[in-house]
C-alpha positions in Angstrom: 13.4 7.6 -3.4 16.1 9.4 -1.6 15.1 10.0 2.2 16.1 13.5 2.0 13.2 14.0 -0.9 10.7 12.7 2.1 11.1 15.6 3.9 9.0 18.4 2.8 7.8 21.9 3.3 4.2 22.3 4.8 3.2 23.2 1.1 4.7 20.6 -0.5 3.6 18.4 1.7 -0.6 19.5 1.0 0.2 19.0 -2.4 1.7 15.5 -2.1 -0.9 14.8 0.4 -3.6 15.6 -2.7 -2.1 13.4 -5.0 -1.9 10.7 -2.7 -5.8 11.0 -2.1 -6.4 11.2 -5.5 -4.9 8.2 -6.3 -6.9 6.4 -3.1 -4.5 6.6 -0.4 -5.3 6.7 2.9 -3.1 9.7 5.1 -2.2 8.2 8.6 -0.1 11.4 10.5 2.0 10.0 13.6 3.4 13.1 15.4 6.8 13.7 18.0 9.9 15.0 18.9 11.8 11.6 18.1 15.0 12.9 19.8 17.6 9.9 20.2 15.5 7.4 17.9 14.9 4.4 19.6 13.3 1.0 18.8 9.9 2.4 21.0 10.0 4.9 18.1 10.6 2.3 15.3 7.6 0.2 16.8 5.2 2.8 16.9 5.9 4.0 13.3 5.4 0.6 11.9 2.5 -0.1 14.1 0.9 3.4 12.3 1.8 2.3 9.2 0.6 -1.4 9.4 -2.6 0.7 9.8 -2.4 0.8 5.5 -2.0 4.4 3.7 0.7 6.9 3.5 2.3 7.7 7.3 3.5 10.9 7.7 5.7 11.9 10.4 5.0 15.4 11.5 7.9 15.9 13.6 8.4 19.0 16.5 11.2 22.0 15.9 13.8 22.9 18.2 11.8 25.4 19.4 9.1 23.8 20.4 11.2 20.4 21.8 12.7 22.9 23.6 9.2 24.6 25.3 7.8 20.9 25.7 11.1 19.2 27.6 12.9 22.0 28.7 16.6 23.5 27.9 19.3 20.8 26.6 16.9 19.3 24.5 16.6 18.0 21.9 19.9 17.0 22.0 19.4 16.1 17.9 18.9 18.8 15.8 15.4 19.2 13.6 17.0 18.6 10.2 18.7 15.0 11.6 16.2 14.1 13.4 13.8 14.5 10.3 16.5 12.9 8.3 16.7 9.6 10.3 12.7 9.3 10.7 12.6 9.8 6.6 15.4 6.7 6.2 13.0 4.6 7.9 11.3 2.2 5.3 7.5 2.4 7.1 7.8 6.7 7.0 6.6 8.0 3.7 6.5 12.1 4.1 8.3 14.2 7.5 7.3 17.1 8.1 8.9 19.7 10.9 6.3 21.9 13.2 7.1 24.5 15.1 4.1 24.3 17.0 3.5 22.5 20.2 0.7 20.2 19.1 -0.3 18.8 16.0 -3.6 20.9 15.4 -2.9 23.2 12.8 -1.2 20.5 10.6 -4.3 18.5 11.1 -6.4 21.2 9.9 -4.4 21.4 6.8 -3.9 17.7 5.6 -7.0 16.0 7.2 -5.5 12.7 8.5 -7.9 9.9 7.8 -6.0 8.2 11.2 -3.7 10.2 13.7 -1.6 7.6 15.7 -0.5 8.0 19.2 2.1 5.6 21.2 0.8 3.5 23.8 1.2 6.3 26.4 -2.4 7.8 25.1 -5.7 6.6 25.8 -8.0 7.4 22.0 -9.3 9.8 25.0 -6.1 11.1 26.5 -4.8 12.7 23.2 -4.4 16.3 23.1 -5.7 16.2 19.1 -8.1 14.4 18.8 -11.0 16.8 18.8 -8.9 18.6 15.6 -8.9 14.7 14.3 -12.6 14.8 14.4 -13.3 17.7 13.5 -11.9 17.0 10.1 -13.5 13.3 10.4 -10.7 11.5 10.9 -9.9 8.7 14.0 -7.5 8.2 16.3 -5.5 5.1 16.7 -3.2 4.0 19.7 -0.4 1.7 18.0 2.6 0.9 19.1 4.2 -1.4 22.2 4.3 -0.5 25.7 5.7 2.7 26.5 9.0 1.0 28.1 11.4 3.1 26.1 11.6 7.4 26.2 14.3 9.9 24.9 14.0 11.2 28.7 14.9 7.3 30.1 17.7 6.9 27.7 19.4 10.5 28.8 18.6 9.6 32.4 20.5 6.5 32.4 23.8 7.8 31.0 24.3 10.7 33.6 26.1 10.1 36.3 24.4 9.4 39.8 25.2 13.0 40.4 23.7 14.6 37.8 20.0 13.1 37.5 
């Protein structure tokens, strides 16, 4: 499968999201703005998939990147960002959101498991009532929270400019 035919429409993506149950899948959703993919990114997506099922990537618009971090980001458009998550051998579906959390998607494909990177407590994440509510669990995966977007940016400005 071409990576570009993982990315789908929110449609689309219910449909595929059907078949997949019918044919005994478990749906795993891992959610973020994965602006400058790094290898924090890479371990948390295989630690959601290692969780068995089909991993979605739900992943956030410019818009909303933009209300969450601030101006200047993301500094990846949505489309290439959603492209390089879908290349990525563990992802199965990506979708783009334009909302600022995860809840409505939840409420649309009912996630047997939503993952979170080490930087949530099952407690801590914003979702997880939505992941409930549908009767699906939370799962914290991933490796320590040593690597961020924000870190990486930091490090190649100038002393000046941070």
């Amino acid at each position: 499968m071409n990576s570009n035919d993982k990315i789908l429409n929110r449609e689309k993506l219910r449909a595929q999201v059907e078949r997949w149950r019918g044919a005994g899948e478990q749906i795993v959703l891992a959610n973020g703005n994965f602006d400058l993919l790094h290898v924090g990114h890479v371990r948390y997506l295989r630690g959601a998939k290692e969780l068995g099922g089909k991993l979605i990537v739900a992943i956030n618009s410019d818009s909303s990147v933009r209300a969450l971090k601030g101006e200047g980001r993301p500094t990846i458009p949505e489309q290439e960002r959603a492209e390089i998550v879908a290349a990525l051998a563990d992802v199965d579906a990506v979708v783009v959101f334009p909302e600022l959390d995860v809840r409505a998607l939840i409420h649309e494909i009912r996630p047997d498991i939503q993952t979170k990177g080490t930087d949530y407590t099952a407690d801590s994440v914003p979702e997880r009532d939505a992941v409930r509510e549908v009767g699906g669990r939370v799962e914290i995966v991933g490796d320590p929270k040593d690597h961020s977007t924000t870190a990486i940016i930091r490090s190649r400005l100038e002393p000046g400019q941070r």
